[in-house]
Backbone as numpy.savetxt, mean C-alpha at the origin, in Angstrom:
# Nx Ny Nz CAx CAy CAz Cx Cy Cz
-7.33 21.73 -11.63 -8.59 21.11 -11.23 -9.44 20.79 -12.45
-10.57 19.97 -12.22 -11.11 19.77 -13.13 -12.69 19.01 -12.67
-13.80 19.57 -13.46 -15.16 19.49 -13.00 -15.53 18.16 -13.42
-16.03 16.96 -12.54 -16.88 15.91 -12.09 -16.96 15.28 -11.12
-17.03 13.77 -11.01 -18.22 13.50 -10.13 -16.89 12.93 -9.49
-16.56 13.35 -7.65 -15.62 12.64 -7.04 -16.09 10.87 -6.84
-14.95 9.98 -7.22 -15.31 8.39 -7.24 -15.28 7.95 -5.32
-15.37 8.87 -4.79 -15.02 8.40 -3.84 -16.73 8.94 -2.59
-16.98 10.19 -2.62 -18.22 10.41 -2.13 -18.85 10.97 -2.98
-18.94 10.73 -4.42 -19.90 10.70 -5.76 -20.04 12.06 -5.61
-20.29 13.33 -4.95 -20.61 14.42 -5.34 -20.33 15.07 -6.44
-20.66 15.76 -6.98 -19.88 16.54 -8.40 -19.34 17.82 -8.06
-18.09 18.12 -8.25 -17.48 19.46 -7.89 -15.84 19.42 -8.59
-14.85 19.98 -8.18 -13.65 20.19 -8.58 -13.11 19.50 -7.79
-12.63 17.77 -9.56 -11.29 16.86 -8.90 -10.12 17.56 -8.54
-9.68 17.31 -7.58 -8.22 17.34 -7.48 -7.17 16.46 -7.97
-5.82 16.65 -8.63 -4.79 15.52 -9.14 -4.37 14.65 -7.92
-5.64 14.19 -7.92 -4.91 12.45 -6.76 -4.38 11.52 -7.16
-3.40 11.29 -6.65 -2.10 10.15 -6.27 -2.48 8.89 -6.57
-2.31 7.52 -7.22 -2.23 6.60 -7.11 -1.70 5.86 -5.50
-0.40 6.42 -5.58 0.27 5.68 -4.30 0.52 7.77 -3.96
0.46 7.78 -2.79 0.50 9.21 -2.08 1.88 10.00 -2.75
1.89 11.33 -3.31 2.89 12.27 -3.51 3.93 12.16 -2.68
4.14 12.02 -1.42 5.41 11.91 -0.69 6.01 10.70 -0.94
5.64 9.65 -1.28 6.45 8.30 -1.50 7.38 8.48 -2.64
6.99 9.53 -3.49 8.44 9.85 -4.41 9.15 10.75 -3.67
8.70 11.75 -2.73 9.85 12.46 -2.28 10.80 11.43 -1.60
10.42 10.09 -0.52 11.29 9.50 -0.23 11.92 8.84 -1.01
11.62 8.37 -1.95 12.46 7.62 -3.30 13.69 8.64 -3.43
13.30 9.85 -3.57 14.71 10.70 -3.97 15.69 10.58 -3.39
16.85 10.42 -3.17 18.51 10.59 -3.23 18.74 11.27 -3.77
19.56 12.38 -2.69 20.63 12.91 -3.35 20.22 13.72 -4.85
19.14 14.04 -4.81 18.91 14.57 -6.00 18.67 13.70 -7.11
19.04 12.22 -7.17 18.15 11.43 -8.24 17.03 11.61 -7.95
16.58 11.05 -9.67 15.11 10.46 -9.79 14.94 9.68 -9.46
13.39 8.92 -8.79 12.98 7.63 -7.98 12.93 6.14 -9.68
13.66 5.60 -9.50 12.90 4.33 -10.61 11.53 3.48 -10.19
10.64 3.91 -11.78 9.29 3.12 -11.69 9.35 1.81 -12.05
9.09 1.07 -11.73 9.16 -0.28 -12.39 7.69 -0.54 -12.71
7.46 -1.54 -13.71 6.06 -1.98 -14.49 6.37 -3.04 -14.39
5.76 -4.11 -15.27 5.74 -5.31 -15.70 6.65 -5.28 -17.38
6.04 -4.04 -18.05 6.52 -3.44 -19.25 7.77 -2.70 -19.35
8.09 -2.11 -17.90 9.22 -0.80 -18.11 9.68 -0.67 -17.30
10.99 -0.19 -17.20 11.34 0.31 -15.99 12.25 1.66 -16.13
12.47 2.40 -15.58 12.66 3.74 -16.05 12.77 4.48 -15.09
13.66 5.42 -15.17 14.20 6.74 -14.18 13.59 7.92 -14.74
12.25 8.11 -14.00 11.53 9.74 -14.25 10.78 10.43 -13.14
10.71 11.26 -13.46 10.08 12.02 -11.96 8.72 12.11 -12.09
8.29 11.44 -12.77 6.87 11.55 -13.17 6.15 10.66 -12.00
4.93 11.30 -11.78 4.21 10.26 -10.37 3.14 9.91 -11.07
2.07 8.94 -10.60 0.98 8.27 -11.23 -0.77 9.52 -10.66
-1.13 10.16 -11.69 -1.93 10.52 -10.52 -3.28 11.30 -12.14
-4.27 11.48 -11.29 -4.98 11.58 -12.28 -6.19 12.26 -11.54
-7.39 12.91 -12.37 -8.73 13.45 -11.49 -9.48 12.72 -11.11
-9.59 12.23 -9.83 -9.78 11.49 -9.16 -11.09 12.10 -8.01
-10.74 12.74 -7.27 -10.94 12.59 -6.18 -11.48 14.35 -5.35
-12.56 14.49 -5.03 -12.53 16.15 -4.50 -11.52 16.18 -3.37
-11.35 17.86 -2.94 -10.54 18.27 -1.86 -10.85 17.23 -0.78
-11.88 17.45 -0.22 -12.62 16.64 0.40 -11.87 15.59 1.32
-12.01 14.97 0.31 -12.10 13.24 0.27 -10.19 13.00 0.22
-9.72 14.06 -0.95 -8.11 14.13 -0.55 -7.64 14.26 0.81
-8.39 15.08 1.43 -8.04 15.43 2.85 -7.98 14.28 3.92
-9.05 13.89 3.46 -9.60 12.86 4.14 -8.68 11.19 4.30
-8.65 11.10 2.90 -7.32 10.03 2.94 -5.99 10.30 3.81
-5.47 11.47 3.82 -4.41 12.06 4.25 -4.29 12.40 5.45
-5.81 12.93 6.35 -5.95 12.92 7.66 -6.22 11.13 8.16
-6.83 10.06 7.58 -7.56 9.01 8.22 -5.69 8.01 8.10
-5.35 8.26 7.24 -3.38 7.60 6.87 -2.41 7.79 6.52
-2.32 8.39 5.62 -1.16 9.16 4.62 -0.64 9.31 5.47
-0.56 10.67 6.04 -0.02 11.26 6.16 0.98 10.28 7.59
0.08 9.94 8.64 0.62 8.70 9.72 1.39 7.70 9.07
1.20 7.37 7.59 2.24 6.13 6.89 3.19 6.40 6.96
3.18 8.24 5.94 4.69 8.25 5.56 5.57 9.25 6.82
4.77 9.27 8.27 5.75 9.42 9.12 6.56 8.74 9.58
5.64 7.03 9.41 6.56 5.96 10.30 7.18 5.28 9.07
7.23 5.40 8.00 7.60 4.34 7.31 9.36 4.87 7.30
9.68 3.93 6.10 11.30 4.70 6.36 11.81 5.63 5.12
13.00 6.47 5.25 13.05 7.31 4.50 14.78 7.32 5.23
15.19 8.47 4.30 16.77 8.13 4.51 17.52 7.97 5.79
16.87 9.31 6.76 17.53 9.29 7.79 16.87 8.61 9.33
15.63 7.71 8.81 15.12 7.63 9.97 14.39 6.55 9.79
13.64 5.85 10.72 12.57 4.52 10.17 11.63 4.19 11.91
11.16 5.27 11.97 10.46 5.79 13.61 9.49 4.28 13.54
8.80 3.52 12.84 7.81 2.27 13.10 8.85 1.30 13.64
10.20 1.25 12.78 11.09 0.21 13.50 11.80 0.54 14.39
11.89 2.02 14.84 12.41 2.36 16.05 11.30 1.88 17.12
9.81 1.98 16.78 9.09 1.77 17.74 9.55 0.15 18.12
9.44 -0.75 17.09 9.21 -2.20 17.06 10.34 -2.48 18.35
11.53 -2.02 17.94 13.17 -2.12 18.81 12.94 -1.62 19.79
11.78 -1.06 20.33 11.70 -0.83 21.72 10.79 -1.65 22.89
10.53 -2.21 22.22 9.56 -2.99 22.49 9.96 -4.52 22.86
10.10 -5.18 24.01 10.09 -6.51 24.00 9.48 -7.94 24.25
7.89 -7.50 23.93 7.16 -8.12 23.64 7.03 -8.60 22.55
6.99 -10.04 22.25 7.05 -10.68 20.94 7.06 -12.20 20.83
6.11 -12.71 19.87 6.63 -14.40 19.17 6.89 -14.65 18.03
7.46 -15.84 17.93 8.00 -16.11 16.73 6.57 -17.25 15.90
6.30 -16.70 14.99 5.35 -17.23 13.75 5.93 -17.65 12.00
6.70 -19.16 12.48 7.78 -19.04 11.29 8.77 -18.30 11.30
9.35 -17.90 10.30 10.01 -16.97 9.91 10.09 -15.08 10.56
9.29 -14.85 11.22 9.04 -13.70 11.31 8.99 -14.01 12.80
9.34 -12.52 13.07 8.54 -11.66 14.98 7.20 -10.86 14.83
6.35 -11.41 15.77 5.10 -10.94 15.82 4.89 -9.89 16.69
4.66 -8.72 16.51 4.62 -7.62 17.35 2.73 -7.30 18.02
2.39 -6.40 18.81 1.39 -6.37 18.93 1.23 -4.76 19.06
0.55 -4.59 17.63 0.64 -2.58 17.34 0.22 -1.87 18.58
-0.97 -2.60 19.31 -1.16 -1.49 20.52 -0.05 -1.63 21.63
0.69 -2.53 21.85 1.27 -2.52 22.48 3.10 -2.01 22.41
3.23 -1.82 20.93 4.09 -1.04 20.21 4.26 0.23 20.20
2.63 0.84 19.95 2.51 2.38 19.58 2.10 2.57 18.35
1.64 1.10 17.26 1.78 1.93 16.33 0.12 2.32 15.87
-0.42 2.99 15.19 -1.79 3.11 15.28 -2.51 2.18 13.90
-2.52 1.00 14.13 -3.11 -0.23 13.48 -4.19 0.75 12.43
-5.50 1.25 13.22 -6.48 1.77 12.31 -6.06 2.34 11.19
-4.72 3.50 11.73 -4.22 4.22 10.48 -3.51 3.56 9.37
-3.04 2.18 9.57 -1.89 1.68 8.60 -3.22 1.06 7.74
-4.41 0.34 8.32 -5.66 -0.83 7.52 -6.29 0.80 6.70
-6.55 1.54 7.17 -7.42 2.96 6.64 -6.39 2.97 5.32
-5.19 3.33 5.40 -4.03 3.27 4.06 -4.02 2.74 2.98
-3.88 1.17 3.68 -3.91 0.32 2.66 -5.13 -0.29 2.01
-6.34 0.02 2.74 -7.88 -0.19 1.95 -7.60 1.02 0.71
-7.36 2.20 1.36 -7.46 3.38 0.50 -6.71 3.35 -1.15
-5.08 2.99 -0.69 -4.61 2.37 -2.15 -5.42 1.22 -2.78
-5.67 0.38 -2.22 -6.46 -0.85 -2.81 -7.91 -0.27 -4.08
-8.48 0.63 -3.00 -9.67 1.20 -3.43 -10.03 1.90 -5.31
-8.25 2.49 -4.62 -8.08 3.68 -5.41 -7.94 2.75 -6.69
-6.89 1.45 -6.50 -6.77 0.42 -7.93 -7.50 -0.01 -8.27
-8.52 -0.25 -7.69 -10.58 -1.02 -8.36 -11.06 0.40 -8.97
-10.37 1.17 -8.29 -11.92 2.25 -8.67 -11.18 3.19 -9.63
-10.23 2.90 -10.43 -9.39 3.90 -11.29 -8.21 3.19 -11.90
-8.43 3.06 -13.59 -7.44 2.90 -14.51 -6.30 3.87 -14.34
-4.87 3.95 -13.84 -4.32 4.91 -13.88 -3.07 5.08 -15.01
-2.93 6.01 -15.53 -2.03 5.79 -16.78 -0.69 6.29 -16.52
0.17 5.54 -16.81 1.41 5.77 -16.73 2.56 6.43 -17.93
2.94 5.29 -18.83 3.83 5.67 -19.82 3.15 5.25 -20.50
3.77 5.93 -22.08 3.12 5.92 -23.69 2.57 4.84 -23.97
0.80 5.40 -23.17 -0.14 4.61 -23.48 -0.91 3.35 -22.11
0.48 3.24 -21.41 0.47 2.01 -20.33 0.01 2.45 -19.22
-0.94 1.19 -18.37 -1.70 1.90 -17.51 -1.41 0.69 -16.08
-1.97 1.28 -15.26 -1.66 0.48 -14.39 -3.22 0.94 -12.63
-3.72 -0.18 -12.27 -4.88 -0.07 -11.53 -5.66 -1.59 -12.47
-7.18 -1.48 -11.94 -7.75 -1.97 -12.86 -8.36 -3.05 -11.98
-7.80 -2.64 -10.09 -8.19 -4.22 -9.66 -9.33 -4.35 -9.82
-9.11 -6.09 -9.42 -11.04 -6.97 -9.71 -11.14 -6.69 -8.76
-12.22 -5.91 -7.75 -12.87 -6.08 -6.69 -14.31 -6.61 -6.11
-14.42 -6.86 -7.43 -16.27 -7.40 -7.25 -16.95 -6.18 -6.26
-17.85 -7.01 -5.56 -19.24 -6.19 -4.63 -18.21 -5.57 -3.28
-16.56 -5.96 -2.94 -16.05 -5.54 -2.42 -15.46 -3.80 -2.54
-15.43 -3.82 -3.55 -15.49 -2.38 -4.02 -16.52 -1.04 -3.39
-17.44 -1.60 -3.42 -18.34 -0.58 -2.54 -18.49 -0.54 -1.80
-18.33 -1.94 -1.05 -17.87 -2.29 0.55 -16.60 -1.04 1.34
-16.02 -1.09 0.47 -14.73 -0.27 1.00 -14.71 1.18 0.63
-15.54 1.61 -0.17 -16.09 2.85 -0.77 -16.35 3.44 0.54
-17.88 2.72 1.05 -18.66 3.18 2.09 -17.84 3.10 3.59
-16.76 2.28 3.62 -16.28 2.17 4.78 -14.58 3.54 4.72
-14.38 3.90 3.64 -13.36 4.59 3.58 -14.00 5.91 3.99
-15.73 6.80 3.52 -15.82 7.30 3.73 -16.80 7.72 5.13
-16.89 6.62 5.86 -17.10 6.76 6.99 -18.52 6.29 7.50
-19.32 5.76 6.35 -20.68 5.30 5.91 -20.63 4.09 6.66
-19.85 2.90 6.77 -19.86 1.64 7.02 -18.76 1.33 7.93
-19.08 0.57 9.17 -17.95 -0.18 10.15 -16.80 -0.65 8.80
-15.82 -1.48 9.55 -14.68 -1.89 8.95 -15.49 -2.88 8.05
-15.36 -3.39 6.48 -16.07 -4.30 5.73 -15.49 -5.70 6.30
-16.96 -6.66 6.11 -16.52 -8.34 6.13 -15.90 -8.38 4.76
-15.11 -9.68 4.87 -14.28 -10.49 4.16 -13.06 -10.25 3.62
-12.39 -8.94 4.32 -11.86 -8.29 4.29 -10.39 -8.28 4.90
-9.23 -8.40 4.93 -7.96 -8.44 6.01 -6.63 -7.53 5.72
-6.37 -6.72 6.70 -4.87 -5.66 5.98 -4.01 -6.89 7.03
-2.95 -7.28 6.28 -1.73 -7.95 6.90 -0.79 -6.55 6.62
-0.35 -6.18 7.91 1.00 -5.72 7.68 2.40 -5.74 8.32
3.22 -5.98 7.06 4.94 -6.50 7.55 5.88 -5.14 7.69
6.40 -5.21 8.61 7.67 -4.14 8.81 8.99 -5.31 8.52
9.56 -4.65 7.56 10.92 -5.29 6.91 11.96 -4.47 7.28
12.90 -5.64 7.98 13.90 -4.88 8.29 15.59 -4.82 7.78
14.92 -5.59 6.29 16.26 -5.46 5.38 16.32 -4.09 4.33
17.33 -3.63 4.32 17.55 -2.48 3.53 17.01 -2.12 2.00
17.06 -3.61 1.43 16.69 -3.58 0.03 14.51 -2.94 0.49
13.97 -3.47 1.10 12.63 -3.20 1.11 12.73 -1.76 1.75
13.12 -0.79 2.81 13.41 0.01 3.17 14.08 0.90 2.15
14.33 0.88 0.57 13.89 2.13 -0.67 13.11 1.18 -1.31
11.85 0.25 -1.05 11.27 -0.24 -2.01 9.98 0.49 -2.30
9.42 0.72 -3.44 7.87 0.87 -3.87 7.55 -0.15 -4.77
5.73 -0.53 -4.61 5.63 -1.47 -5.67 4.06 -0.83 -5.59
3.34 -1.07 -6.64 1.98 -0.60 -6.45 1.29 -2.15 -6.76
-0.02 -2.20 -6.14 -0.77 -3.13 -5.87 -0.72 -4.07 -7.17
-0.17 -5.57 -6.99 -0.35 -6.53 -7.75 -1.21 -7.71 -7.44
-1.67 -8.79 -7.88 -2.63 -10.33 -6.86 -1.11 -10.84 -6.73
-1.03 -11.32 -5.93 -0.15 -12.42 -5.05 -0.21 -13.49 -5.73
0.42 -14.10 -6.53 -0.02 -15.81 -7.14 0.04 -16.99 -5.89
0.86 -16.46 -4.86 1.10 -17.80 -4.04 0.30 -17.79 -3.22
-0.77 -16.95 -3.27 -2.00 -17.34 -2.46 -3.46 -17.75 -3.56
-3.37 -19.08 -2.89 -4.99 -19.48 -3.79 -6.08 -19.73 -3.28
-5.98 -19.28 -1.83 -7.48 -19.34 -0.95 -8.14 -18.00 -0.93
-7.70 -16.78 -1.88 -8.55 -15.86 -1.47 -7.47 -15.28 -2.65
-8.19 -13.87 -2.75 -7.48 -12.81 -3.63 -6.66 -11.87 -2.77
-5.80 -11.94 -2.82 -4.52 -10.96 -2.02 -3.70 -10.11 -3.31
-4.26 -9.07 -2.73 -2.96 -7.90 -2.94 -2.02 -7.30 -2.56
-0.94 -7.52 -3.05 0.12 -7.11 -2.19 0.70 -6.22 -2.81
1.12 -5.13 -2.28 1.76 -3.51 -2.35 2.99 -2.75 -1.27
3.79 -1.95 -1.72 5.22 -1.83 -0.55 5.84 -0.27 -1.06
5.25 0.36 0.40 5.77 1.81 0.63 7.26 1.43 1.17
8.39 2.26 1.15 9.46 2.49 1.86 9.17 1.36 3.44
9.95 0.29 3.79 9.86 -0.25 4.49 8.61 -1.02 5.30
7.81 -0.80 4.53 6.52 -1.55 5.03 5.76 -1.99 3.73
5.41 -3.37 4.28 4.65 -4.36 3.08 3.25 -4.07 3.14
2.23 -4.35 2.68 1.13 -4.89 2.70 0.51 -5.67 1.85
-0.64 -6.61 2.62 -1.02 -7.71 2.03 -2.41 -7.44 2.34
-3.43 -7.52 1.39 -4.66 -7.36 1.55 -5.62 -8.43 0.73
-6.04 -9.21 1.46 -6.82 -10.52 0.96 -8.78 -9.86 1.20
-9.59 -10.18 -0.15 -10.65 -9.69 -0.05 -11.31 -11.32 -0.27
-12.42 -11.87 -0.28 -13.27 -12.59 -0.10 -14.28 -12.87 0.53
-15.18 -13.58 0.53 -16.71 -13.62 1.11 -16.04 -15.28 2.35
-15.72 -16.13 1.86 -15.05 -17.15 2.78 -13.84 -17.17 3.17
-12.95 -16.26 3.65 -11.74 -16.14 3.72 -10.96 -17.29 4.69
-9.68 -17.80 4.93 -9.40 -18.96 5.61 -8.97 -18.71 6.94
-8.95 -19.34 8.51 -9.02 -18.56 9.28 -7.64 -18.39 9.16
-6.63 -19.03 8.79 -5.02 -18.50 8.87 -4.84 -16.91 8.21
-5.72 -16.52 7.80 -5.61 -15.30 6.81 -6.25 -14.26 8.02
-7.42 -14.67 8.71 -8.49 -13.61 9.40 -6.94 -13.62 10.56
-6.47 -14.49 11.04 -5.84 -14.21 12.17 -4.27 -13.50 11.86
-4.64 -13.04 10.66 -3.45 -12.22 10.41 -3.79 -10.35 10.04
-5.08 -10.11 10.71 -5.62 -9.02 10.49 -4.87 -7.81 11.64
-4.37 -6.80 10.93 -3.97 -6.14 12.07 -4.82 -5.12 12.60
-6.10 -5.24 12.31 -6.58 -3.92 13.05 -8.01 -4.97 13.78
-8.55 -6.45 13.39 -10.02 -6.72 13.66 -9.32 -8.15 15.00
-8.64 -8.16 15.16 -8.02 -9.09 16.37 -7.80 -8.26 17.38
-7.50 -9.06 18.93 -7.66 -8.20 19.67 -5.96 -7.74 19.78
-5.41 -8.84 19.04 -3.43 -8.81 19.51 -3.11 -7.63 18.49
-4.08 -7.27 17.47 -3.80 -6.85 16.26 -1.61 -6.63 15.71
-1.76 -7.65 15.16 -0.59 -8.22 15.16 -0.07 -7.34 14.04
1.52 -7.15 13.88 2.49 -6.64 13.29 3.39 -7.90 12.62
3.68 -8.05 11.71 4.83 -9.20 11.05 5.44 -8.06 11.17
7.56 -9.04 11.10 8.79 -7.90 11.19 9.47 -9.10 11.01
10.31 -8.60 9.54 10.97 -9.86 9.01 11.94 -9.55 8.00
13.00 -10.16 7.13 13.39 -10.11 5.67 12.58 -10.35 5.18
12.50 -9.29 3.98 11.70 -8.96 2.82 12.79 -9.32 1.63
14.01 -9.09 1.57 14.79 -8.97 0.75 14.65 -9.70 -0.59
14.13 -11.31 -0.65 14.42 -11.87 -1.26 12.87 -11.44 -1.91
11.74 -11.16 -1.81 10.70 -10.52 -2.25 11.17 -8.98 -3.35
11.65 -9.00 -2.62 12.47 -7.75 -4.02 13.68 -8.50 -4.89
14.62 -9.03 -4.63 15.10 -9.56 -4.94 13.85 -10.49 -6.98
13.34 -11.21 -6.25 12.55 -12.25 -7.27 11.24 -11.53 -8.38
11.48 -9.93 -7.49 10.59 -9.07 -8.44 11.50 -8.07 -9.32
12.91 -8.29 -9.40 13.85 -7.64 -9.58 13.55 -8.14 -10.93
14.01 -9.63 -10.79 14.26 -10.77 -11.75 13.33 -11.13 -12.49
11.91 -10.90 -12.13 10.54 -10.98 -13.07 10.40 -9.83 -14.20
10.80 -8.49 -13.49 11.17 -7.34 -14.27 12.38 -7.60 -15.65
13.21 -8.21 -15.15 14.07 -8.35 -16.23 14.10 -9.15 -17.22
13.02 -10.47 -17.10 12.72 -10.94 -17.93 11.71 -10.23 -18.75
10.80 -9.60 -18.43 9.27 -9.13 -18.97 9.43 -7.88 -19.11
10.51 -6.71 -18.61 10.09 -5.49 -19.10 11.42 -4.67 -19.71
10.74 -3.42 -20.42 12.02 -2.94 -21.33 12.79 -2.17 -20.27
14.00 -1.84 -20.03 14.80 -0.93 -19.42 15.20 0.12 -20.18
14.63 1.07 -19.60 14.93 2.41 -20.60 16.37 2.81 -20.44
16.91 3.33 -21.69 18.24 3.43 -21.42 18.90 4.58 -20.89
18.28 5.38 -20.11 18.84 6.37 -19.48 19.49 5.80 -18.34
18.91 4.81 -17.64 19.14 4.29 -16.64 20.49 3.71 -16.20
C-alpha cells in the first residue's frame, strides 16, 4: 500500500495496486502454465508481469469489481467455458445489421449496466493514469477532455449515465478474439467522434466520447436504448491486422 489521494473519489488514504485492465484477465491468458504475451506498439513479450500501479483506495477497488469486473470476467471466455455466448446460443431472437447478429442483452440475460460500468471504468482508468509498463514504456494517457470527470462522477455514483457518451459491445465468436487482450487504443476508422476500442477474452469494446456524437453511433449504445443491443460477429481479422501492425512497429523479445 501506499499513502495518497485515491484518483477516483479524491479522498486521501491507502492506494491499493490497481489494475490497468483487471488481475484476472491474466489468469485467463494463462495456458497450461504459460505466460500470457503483452503486446505494445514497441514490444511484444512473454512475462507475467501485469500493468498496475497506486491508483486507487480499497474502496473504490471494490467498487469497480462489485459495479463489473468481477460480472465481465464471469461471462467472458476463458478456456473451458464462454457462459455470454452460451447465453447468446440460447436465445433466438435476433437481426442482421451488416455483417453481424444483433442480440437484445435484456432479452439474452446479459446485464448491459454491468458490461457499460466496465468498460467506462477501463476507459477512465486510461485518462486518469499514465501506466508503466517495460524499461521505461508506458501505456494510458487517454485524451478525455471535460469527459473525464463526466465519468469520474458517474463511475462513482455522483452522476446518472454521462451525455456524449456510448459503450458498443461485440461478442466474437471466432477463436482468435476468444484468447485476445488489447488495452484501450483511438480507432482510426472512425472520424465522427473519438472511439476507443479495447478486448478482454472474447468480448470487444468500443467506446466513442463526444459532445455531438452521430446518431449511427448513439443507436449502437448498449445500455441507453431501449433494445440495448449486443453485436456477435468475426472479430478475427481485427486481430489478425493488429498482429501485422505489431510486426512492423514493435521489437519481439526473444524469449518468445
Amino acid at each position: 500500500m501506499k499513502l495518497g489521494a485515491c484518483k477516483l473519489c479524491l479522498t486521501e488514504g491507502d492506494l491499493q495496486e490497481s489494475h490497468y485492465l483487471p488481475r484476472a484477465v491474466y489468469q485467463l491468458l494463462r495456458s497450461d502454465g504459460e505466460l500470457p504475451i503483452v503486446m505494445s506498439p514497441s514490444l511484444v513479450i512473454q512475462h507475467q508481469k501485469q500493468i498496475r500501479d497506486f491508483v486507487l483506495c480499497r474502496s473504490c477497488e471494490q467498487r469497480f469489481n462489485n459495479m463489473g469486473e468481477d460480472y465481465v470476467m464471469r461471462v467472458g471466455s476463458r478456456k473451458s467455458e464462454f457462459k455470454m455466448m452460451d447465453l447468446i446460443r440460447a436465445c433466438p431472437d435476433r437481426h442482421i445489421q451488416g455483417e453481424y447478429s444483433v442480440y437484445s442483452a435484456s432479452r439474452v440475460g446479459v446485464e448491459a449496466d454491468k458490461l457499460a460500468y466496465f468498460a467506462l471504468s477501463v476507459i477512465w482508468r486510461g485518462g486518469a493514469h499514465v501506466w508503466h509498463t517495460f524499461s521505461g514504456r508506458a501505456t494510458g494517457g487517454l485524451q478525455l477532455g471535460h469527459h473525464q470527470e463526466r465519468l469520474r462522477r458517474y463511475l462513482t455514483g455522483e452522476d446518472p449515465y454521462p451525455r456524449g457518451v456510448v459503450v458498443k459491445v461485440s461478442v466474437a465468436c471466432d477463436s482468435a478474439s476468444q484468447q485476445f487482450v488489447e488495452f484501450p487504443w483511438i480507432n482510426p476508422a472512425q472520424q465522427d467522434a473519438t472511439v476507443f476500442t479495447f478486448a478482454v477474452p472474447g468480448i470487444w469494446f468500443d467506446v466513442a466520447v463526444g459532445d455531438s456524437l452521430p446518431q449511427y453511433m448513439l443507436a449502437n449504445c448498449c445500455l441507453t436504448l431501449p433494445g440495448t443491443p449486443i453485436f456477435v460477429g468475426d472479430f478475427s481479422r481485427f486481430v489478425e491486422d493488429k498482429v501485422a501492425q505489431l510486426k512492423e512497429t514493435a521489437r519481439i523479445d526473444s524469449k518468445l
